[in-house]
PAKEVO-728082 format. One line per field, with one value per atom (N, C-alpha, C, CB): residue in three letters; residue number from 1; x, y, z. Coordinates in Angstrom, 3 decimals. Glycine has a CB too. Layout:
REM PAKEVO-728082
code	[ALA  ...]
pos	[NUM  ...]
c1	[X  ...]
c2	[Y  ...]
c3	[Z  ...]
***
This chain:
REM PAKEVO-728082
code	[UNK  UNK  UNK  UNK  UNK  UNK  UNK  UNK  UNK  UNK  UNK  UNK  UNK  UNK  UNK  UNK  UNK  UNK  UNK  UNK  UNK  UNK  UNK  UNK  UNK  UNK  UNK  UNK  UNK  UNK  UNK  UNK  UNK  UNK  UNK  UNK  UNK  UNK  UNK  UNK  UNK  UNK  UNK  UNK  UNK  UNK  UNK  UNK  UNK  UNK  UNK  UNK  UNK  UNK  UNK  UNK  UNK  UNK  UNK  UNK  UNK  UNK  UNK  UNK  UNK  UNK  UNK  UNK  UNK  UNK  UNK  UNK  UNK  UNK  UNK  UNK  UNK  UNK  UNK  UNK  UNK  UNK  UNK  UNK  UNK  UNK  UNK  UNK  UNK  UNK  UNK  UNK  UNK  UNK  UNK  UNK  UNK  UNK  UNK  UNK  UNK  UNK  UNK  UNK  UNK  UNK  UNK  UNK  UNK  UNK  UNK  UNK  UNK  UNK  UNK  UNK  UNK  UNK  UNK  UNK  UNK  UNK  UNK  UNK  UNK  UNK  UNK  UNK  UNK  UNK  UNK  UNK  UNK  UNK  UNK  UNK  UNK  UNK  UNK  UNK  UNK  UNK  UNK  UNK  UNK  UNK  UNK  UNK  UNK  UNK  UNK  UNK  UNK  UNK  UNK  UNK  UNK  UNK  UNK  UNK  UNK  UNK  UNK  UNK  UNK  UNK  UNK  UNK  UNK  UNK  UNK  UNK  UNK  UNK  UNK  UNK  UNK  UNK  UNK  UNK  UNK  UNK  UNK  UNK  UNK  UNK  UNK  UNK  UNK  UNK  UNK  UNK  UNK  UNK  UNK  UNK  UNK  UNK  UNK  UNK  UNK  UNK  UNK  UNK  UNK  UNK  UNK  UNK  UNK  UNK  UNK  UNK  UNK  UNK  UNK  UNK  UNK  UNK  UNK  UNK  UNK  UNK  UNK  UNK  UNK  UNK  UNK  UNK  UNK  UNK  UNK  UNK  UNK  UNK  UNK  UNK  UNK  UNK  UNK  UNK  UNK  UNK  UNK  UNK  UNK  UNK  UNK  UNK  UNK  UNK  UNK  UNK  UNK  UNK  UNK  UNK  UNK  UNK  UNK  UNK  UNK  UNK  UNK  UNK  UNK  UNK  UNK  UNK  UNK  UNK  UNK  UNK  UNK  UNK  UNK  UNK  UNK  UNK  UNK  UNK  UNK  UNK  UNK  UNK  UNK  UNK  UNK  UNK  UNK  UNK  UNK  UNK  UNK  UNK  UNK  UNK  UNK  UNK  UNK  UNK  UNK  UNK  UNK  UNK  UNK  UNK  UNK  UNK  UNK  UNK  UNK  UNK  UNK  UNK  UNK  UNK  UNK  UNK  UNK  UNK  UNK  UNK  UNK  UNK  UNK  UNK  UNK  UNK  UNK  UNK  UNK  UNK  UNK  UNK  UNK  UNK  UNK  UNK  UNK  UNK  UNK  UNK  UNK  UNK  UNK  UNK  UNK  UNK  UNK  UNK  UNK  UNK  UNK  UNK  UNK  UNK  UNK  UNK  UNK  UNK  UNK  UNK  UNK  UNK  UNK  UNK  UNK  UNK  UNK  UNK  UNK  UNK  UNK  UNK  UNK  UNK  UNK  UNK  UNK  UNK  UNK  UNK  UNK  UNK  UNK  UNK  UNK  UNK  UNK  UNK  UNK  UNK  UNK  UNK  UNK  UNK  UNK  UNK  UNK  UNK  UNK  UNK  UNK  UNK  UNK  UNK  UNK  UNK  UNK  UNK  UNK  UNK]
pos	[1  1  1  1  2  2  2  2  3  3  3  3  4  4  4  4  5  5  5  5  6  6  6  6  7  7  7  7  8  8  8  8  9  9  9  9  10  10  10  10  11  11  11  11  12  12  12  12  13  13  13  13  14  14  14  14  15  15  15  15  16  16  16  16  17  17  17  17  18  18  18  18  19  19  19  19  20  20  20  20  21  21  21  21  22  22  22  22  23  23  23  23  24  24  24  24  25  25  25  25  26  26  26  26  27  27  27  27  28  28  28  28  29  29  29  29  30  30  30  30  31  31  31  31  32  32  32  32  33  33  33  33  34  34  34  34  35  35  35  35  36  36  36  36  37  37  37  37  38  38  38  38  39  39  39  39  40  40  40  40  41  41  41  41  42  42  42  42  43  43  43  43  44  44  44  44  45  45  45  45  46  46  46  46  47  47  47  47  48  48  48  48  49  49  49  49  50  50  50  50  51  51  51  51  52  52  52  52  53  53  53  53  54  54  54  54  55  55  55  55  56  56  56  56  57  57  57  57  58  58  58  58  59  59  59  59  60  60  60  60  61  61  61  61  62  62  62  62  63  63  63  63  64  64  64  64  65  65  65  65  66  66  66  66  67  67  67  67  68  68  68  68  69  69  69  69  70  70  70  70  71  71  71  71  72  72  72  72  73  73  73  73  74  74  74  74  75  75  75  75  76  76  76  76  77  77  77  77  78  78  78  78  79  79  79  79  80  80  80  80  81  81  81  81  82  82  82  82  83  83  83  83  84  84  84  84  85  85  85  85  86  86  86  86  87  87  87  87  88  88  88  88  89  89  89  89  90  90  90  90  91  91  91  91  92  92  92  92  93  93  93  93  94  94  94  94  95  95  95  95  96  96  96  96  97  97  97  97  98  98  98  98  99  99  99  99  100  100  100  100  101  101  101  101  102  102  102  102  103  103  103  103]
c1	[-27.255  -26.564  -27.501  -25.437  -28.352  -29.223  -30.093  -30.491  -30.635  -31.214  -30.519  -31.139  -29.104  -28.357  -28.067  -27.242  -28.059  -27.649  -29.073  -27.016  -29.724  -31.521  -31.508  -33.680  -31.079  -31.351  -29.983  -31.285  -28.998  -27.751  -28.179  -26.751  -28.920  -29.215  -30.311  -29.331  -30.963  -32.179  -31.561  -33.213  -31.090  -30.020  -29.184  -28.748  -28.868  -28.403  -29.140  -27.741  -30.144  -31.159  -32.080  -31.892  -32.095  -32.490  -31.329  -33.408  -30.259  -29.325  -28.902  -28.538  -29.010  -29.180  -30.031  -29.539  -31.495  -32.415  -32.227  -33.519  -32.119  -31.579  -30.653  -30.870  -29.580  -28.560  -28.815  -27.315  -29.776  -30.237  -31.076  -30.929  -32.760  -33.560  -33.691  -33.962  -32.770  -32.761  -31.962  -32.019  -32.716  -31.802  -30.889  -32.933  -30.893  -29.805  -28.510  -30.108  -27.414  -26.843  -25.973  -26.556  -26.845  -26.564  -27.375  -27.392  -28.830  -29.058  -28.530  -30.271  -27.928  -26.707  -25.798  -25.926  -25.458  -24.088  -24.642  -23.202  -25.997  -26.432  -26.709  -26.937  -27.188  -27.563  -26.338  -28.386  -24.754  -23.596  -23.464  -22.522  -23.443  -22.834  -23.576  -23.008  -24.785  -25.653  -25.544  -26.828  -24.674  -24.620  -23.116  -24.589  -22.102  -21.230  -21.357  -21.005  -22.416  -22.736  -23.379  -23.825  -24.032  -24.320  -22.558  -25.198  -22.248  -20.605  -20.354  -18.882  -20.296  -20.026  -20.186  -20.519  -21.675  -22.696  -21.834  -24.864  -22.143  -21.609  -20.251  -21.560  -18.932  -18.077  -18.108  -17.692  -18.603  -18.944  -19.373  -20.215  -20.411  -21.031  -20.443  -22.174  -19.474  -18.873  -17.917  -18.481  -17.380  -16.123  -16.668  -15.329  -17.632  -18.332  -18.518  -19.633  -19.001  -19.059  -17.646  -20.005  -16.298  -15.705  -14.635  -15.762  -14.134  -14.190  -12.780  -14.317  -12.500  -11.747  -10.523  -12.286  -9.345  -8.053  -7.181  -7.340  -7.142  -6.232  -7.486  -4.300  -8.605  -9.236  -9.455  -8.168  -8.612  -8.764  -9.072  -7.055  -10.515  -10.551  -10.124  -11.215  -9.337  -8.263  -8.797  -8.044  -8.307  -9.296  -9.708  -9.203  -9.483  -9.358  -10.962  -9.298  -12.163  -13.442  -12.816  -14.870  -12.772  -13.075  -11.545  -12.955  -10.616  -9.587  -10.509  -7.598  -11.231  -11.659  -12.789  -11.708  -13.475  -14.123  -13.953  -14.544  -12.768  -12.171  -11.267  -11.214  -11.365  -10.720  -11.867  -9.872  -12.994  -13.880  -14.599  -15.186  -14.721  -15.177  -14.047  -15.233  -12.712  -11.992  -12.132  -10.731  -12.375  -12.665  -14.073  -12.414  -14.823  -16.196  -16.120  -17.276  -15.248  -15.216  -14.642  -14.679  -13.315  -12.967  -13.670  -11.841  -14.822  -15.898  -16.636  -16.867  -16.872  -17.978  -17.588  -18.906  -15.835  -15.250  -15.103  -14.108  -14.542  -14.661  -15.742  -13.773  -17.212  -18.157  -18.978  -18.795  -18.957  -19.065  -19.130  -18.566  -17.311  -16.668  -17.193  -14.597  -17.408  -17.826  -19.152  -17.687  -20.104  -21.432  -21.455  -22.165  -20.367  -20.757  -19.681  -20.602  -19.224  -18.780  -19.365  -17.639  -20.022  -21.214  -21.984  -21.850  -22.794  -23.829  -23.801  -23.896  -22.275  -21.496  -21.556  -19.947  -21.258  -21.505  -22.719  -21.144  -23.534  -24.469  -26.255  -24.095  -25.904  -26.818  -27.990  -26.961  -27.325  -28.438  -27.600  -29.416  -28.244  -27.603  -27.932  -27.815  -28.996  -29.342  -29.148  -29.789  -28.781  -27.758  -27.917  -27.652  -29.099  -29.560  -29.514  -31.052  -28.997  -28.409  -27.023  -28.552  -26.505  -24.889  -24.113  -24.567  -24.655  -24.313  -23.378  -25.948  -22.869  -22.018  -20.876  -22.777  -19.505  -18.383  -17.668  -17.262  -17.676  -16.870  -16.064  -17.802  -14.745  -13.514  -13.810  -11.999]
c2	[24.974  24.026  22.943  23.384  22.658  21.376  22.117  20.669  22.987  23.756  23.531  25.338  24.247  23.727  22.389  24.140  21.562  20.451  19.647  19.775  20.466  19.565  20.592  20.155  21.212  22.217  21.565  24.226  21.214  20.768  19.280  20.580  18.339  17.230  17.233  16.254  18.125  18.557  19.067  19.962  19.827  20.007  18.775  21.260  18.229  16.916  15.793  16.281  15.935  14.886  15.314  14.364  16.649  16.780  17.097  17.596  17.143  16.840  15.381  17.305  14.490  13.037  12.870  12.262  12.952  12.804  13.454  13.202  14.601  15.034  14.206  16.542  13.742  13.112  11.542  13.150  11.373  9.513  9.518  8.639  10.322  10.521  11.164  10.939  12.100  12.864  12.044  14.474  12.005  11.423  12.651  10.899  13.563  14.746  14.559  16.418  14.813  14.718  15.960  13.995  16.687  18.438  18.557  20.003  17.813  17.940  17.053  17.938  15.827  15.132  16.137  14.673  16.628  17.718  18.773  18.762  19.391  19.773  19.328  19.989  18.110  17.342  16.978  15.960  17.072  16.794  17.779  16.357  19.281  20.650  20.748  22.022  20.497  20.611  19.882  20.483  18.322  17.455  18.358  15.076  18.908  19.585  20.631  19.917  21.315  22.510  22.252  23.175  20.919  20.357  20.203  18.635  19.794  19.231  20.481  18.725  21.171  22.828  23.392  23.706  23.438  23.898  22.882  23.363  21.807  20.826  21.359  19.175  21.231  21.929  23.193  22.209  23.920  25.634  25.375  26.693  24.354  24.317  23.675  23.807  22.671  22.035  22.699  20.970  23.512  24.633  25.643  25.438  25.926  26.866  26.466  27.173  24.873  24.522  23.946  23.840  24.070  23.736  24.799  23.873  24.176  25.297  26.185  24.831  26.886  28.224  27.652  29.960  28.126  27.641  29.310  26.326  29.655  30.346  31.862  29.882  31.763  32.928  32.562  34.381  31.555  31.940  30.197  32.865  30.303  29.112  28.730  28.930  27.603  26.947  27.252  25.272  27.718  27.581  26.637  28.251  25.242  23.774  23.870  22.430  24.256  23.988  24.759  24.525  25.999  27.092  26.366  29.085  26.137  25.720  24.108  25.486  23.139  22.584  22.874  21.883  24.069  24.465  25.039  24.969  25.803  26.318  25.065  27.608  23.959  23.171  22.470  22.406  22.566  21.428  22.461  20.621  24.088  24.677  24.349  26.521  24.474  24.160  23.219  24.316  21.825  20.639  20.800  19.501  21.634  21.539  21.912  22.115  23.642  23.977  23.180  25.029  22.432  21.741  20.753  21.206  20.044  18.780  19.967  17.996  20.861  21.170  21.699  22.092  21.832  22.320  21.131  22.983  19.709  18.658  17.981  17.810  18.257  17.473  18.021  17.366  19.859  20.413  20.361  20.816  20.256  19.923  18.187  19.985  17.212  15.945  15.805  15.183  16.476  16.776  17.157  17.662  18.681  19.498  18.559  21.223  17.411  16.398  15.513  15.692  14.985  14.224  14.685  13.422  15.740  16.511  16.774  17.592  17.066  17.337  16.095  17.785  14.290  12.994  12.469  12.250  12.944  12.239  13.287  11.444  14.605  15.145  15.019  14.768  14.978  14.490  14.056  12.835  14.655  14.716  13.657  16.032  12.751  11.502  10.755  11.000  10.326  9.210  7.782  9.093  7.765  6.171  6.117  5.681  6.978  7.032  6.687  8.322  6.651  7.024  5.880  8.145  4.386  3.328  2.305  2.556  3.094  2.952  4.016  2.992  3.187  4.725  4.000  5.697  5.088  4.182  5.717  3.410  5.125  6.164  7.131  5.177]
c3	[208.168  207.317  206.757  208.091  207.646  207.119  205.761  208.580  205.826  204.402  203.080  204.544  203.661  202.367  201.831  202.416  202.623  202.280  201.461  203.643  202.005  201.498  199.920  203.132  199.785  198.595  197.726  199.088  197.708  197.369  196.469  198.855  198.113  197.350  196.515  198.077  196.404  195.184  193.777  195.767  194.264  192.767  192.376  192.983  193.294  192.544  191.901  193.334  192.505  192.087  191.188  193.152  190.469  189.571  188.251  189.936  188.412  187.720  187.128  188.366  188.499  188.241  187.361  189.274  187.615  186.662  185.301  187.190  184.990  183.290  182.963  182.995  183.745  182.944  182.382  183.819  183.287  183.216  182.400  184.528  181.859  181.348  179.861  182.146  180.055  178.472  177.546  178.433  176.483  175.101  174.605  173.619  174.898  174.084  174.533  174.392  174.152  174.689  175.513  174.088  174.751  175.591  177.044  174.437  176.936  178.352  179.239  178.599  178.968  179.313  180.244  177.923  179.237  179.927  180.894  178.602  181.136  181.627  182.892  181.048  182.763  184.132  184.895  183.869  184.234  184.957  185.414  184.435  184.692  185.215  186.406  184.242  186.622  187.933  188.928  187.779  188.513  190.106  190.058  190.247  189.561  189.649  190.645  188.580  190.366  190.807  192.513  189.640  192.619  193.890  194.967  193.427  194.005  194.977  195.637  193.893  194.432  195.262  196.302  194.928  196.038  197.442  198.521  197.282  198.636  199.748  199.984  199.310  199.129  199.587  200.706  198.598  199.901  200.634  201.832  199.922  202.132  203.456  204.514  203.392  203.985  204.938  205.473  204.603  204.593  205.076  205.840  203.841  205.477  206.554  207.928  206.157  208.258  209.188  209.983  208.976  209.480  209.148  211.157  207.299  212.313  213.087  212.679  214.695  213.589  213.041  213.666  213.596  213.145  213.575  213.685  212.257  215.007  215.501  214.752  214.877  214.991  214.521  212.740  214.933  212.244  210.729  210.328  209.863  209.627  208.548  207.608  208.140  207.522  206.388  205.133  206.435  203.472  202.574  201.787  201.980  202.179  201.765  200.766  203.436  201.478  201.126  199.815  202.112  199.381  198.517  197.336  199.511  197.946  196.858  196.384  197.687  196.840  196.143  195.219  196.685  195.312  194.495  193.149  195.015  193.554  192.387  191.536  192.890  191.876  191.294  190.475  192.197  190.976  190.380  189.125  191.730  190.075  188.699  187.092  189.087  187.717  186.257  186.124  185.919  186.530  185.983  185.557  186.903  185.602  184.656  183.670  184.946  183.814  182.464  181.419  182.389  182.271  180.910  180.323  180.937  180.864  180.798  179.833  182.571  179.972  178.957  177.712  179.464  177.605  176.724  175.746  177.201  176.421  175.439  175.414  175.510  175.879  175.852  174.675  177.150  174.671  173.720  172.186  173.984  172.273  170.753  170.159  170.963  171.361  171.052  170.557  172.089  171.396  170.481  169.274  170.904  168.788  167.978  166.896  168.401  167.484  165.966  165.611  165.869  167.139  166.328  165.975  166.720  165.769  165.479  164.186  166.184  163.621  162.299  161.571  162.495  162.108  161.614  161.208  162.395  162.401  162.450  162.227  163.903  162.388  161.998  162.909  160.849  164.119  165.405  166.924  164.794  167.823  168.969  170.275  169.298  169.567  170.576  170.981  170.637  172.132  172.436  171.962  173.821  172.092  171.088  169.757  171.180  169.063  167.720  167.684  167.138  168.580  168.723  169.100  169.845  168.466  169.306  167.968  170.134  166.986  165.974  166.018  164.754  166.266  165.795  165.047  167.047  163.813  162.691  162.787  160.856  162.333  162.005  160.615  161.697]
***
């Protein structure tokens, strides 16, 4: 368990970093899908470690996973369309461009 958790918080912390560092705002979304993708791992592992009840482990870990994967997809579904309108406005995807919203 300790492996995973050292590999988990690496993926997060290099997710952290894309999301804090990049001006795009696609690697933005990138660096979220990946601390996303960290929660995961942590989920999975804790449920794993998680002890057995009557022979059988609860599926609490794995139903929160599948919850967070649909909460990503939908983050990348409207983070997506938000780029690809500003991208359509503004003709550029940088976040330090993006510090005017006019209707």
């Amino acid at each position: 368990m300790p492996h995973v958790l050292i590999v988990s918080a690496a993926l997060f912390s290099i997710g952290l970093m894309a999301a804090l560092s990049r001006r795009s705002a696609v690697f933005v979304l990138i660096g979220i899908e990946l601390m996303l993708a960290a929660a995961n791992i942590n989920f999975v592992a804790f449920w794993r470690a998680m002890p057995l009840v009557e022979g059988v482990r609860p599926p609490t870990g794995v139903m929160f996973v599948m919850f967070a994967i649909a909460i990503a997809a939908a983050e990348v579904a409207v983070g997506m369309a938000l780029v690809i309108a500003v991208f359509r406005h503004n003709q550029s995807t940088e976040i330090s461009k993006l510090d005017q919203l006019k209707g």
